[in-house]
VMD Tcl script that draws the C-alpha trace (Angstrom):
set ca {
  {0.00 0.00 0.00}
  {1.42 3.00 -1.14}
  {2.28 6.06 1.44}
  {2.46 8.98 -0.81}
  {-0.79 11.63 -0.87}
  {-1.28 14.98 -2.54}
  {-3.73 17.30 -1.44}
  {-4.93 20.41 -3.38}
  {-6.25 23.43 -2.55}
  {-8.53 25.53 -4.89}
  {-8.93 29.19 -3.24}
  {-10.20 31.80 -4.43}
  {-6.40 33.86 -5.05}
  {-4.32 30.51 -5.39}
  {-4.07 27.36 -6.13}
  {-1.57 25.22 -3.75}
  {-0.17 21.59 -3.68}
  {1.00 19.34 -1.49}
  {2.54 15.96 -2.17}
  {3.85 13.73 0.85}
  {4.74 10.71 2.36}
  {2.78 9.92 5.03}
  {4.89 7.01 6.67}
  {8.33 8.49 6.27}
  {8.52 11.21 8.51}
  {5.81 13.22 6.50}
  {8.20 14.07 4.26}
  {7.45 16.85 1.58}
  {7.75 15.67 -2.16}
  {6.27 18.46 -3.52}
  {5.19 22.12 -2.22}
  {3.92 24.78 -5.09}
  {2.05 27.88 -5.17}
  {0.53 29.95 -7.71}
  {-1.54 32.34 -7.57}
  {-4.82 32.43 -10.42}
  {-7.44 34.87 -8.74}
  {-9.85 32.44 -9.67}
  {-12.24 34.67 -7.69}
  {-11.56 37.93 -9.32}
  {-14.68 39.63 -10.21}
  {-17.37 37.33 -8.67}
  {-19.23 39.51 -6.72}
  {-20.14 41.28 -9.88}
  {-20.37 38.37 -12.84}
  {-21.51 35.89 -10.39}
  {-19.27 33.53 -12.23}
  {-15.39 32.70 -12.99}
  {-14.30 34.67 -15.52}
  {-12.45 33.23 -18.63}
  {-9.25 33.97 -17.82}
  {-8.97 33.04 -14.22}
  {-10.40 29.39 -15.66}
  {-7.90 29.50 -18.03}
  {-4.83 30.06 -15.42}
  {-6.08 27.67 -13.03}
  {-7.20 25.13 -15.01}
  {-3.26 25.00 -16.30}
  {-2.05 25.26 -13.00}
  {-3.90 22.13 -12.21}
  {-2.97 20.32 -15.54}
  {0.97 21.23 -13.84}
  {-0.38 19.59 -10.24}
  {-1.70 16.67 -11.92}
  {1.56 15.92 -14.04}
  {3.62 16.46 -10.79}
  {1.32 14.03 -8.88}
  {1.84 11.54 -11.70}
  {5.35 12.02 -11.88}
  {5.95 11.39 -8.34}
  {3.70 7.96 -8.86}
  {0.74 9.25 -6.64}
  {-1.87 7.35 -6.97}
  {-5.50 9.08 -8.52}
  {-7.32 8.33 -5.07}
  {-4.75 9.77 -3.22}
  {-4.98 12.96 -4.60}
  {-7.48 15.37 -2.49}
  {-8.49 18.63 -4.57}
  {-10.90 20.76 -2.43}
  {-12.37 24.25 -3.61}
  {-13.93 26.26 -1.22}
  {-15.97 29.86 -0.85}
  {-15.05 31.06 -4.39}
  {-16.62 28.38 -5.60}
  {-19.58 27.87 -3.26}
  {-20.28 31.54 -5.08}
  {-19.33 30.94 -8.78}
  {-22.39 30.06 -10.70}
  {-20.06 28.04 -13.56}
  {-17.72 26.55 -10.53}
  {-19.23 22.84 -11.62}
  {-19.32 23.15 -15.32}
  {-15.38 24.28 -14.99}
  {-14.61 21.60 -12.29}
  {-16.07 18.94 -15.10}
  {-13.95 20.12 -17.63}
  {-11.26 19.37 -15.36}
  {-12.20 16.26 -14.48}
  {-12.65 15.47 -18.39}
  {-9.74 16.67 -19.57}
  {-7.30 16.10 -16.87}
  {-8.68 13.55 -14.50}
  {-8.53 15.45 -11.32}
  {-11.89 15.30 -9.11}
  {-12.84 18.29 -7.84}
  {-14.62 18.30 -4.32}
  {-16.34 21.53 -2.82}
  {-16.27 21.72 0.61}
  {-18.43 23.45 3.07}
  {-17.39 26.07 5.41}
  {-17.34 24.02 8.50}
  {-15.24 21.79 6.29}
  {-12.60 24.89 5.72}
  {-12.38 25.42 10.00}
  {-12.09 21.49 10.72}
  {-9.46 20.68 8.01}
  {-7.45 23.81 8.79}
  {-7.26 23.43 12.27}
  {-6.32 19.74 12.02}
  {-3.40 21.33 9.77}
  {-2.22 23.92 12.29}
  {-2.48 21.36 15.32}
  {-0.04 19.41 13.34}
  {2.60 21.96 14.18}
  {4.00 20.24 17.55}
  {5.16 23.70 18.28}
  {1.82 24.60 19.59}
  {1.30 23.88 23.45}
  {-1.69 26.57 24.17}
  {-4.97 23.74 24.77}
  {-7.15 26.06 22.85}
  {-6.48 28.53 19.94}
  {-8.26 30.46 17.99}
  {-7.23 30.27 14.09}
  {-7.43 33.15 11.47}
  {-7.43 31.58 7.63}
  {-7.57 34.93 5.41}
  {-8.60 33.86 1.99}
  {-9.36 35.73 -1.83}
  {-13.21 35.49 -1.35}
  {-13.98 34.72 2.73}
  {-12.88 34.41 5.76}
  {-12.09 32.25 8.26}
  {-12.06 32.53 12.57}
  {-12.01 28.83 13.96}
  {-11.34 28.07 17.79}
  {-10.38 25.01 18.34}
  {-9.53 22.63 21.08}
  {-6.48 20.68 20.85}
  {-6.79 17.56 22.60}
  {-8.94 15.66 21.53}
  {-9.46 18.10 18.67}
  {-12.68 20.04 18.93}
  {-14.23 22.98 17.32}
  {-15.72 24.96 19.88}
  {-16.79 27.72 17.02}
  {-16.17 28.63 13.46}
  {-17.39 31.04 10.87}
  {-16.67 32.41 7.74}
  {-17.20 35.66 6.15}
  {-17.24 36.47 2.88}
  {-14.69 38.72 2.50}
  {-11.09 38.11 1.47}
  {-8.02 39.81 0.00}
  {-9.96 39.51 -3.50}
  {-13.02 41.01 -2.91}
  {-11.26 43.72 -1.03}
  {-9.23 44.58 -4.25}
  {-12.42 44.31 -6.35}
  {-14.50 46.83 -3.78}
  {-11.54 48.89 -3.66}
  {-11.74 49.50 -7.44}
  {-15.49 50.36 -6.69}
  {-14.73 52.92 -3.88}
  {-16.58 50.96 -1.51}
  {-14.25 48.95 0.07}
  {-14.38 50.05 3.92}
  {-17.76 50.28 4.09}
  {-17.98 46.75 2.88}
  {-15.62 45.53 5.49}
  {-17.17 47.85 8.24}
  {-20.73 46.45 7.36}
  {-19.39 42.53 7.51}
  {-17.56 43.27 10.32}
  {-20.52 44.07 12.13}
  {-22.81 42.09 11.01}
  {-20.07 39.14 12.65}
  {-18.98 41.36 15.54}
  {-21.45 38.86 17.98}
  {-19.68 36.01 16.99}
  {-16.49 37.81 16.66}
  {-16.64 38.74 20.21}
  {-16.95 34.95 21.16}
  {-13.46 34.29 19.68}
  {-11.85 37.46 20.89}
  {-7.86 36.26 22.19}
  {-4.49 37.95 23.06}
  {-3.14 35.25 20.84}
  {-4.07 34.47 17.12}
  {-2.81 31.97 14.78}
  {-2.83 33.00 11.12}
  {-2.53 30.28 8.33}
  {-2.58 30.87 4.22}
  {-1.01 32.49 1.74}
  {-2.07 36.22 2.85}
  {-0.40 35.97 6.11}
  {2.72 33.95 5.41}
  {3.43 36.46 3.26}
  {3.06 38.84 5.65}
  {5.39 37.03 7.94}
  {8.14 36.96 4.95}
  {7.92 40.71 4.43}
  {8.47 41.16 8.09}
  {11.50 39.33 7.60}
  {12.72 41.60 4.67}
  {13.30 38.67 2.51}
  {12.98 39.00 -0.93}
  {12.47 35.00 -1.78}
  {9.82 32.75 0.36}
  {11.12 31.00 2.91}
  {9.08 28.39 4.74}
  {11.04 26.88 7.41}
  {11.64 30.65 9.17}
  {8.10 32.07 8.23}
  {6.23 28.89 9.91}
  {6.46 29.14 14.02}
  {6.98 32.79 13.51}
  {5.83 34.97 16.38}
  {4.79 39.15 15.68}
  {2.76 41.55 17.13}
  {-0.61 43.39 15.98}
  {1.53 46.65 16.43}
  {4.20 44.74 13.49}
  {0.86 44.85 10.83}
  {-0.06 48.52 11.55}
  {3.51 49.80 11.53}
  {3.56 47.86 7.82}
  {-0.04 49.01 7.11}
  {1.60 52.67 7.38}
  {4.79 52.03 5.33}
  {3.19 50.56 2.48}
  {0.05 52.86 2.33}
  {1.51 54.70 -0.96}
  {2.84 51.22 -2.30}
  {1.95 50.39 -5.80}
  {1.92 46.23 -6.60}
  {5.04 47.20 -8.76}
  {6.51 48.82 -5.76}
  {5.46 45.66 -3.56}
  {6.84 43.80 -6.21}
  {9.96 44.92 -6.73}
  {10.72 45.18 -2.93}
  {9.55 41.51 -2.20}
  {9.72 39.85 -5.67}
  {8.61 36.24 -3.90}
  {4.99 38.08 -4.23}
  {4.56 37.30 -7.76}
  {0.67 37.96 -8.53}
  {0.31 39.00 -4.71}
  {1.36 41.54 -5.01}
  {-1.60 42.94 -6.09}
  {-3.59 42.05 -2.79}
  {-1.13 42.34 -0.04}
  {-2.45 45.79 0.81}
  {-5.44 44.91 0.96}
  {-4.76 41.45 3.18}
  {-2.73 44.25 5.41}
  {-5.83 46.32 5.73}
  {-8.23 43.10 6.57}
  {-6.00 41.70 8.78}
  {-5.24 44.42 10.83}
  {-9.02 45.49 10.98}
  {-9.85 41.89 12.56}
  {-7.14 41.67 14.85}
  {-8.56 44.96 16.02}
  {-11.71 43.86 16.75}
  {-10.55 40.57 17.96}
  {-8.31 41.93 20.83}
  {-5.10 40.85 19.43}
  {-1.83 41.59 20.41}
  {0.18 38.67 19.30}
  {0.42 36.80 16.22}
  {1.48 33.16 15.53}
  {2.48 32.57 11.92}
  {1.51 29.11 10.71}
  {2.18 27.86 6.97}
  {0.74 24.75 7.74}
  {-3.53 24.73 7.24}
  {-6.38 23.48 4.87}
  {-3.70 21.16 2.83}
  {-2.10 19.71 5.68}
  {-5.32 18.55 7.23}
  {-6.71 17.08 4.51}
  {-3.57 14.90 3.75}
  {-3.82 13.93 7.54}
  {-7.22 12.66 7.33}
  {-6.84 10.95 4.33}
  {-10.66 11.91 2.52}
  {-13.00 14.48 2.71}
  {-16.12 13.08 5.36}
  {-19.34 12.94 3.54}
  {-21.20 15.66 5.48}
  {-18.11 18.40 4.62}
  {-19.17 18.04 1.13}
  {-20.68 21.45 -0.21}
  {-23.90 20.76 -2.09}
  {-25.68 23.06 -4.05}
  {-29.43 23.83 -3.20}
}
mol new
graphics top color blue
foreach p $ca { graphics top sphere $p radius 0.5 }
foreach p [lrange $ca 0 end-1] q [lrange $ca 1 end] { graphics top cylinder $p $q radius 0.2 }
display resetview
């Protein structure tokens, strides 16, 4: 019986991968990144656009030529999509196509899905001794606050809200962007308060890259961003600097950005308004989440599966 599993993770602003071996020391066969913005736009065409479909579905074609490179089997390979495509109104007839022309099956999961896969990632980091956290998984089109309890592993309460790094760039080109956030904000700020902590551990690609600008380096480095510790007062001192910064300017200061560039403010602006509201003061940098859990479980429970009424 073979060892090796690849997870996938369709967001809304990238597409990641994971390959592993599960029985030898978890070791990591494959870790990629890219970044589609298969969300871009959705609030307003209610649908994928062409172009993001385009990108991702070659990205994909590249996962699933990786995965069969590295002799993972078809069943091993989890590929989940989440919010942006709990929205998109062509997300199935584009996740067929896949399916048709590359042989990757495409599973949509449901929120509650996003909070118990992610924390079973982040509780993977035996780093973490605190007996319950509370989780922050920014995303392109939502989201995520998940407390958890570590042993056994419980969710004591998750939600998602739909707004991400994405849909802030897409409001922002609309001029409405903080009153959108202000309005969500409050609409959440009951169950906010219930997860309100000193203490908040931030997974995905919005906050890791925070973590690797606060380091000043200029490619992505994993093994010092993950387990890295800053404070809410680190994001506002960088929400300041950066307020002028073009993506060009973002870019050509911290070139491992690539297509985030374009969002970073804006995952700067939503993370720093949370942590306000959450009571924050320190910040526990994770780049372990959604794709590590989902590896660790193996398959996708029945009941996480996102089905459209």
């Amino acid at each position: 019986m073979t060892t090796l599993r690849a997870s996938i993770d369709i967001g809304s602003n990238s597409i990641l991968l994971l390959v592993v071996d599960v029985d030898n020391n978890f070791e990591v066969l494959a870790n990629e990144s890219n970044v589609t913005g298969l969300g871009r736009d959705l609030d307003k065409n209610k649908k994928f656009i062409q172009v993001a479909m385009d990108e991702s579905f070659e990205v994909l074609k590249k996962y699933k030529k990786i995965c069969h490179d590295l002799s993972v089997p078809a069943d091993q390979i989890i590929a989940t999509a989440t919010e942006a495509s709990r929205v998109s109104q062509n997300a199935f007839e584009f996740f067929k196509k896949v399916e048709q022309e590359i042989g990757l099956t495409i599973i949509t999961i449901t929120g509650e899905a996003e909070a118990y896969y992610s924390a079973i990632g982040v509780l993977f980091d035996k780093n973490i001794q605190d007996e319950t956290i509370t989780i922050m998984d920014i995303g392109g089109a939502s989201t995520e606050l998940i407390q958890v309890e570590k042993k056994p592993t419980h969710i004591i309460s998750s939600f998602s809200m739909p707004v991400g790094v994405v849909r802030m760039n897409n409001w922002q080109e609309e001029a409405i962007r903080l009153e959108k956030l202000e309005k969500i904000l409050d609409d959440f700020s009951a169950q906010i308060s219930k997860v309100s902590c000193t203490k908040l551990y931030c997974v995905a690609g919005t906050m890791t890259s925070v973590g690797n600008m606060f380091l000043k380096l200029k490619t992505f480095e994993e093994t010092q961003v993950n387990g890295l510790e800053i404070k809410t007062t680190d994001i506002n001192e960088m929400l300041i600097r950066y307020e002028t910064f073009t993506p060009d300017q973002f870019l050509e200061k911290y070139p491992f950005l690539g297509k985030r560039a374009k969002t970073i403010y804006s995952g700067l602006l939503l993370s720093k308004t949370i942590l306000d509201k959450l009571g924050t003061s320190d910040i526990y940098i994770s780049t372990y989440g959604l794709r590590y859990g989902t590896i660790l479980s193996g398959s996708i429970k029945d009941h996480y599966v996102w089905k459209r009424i």
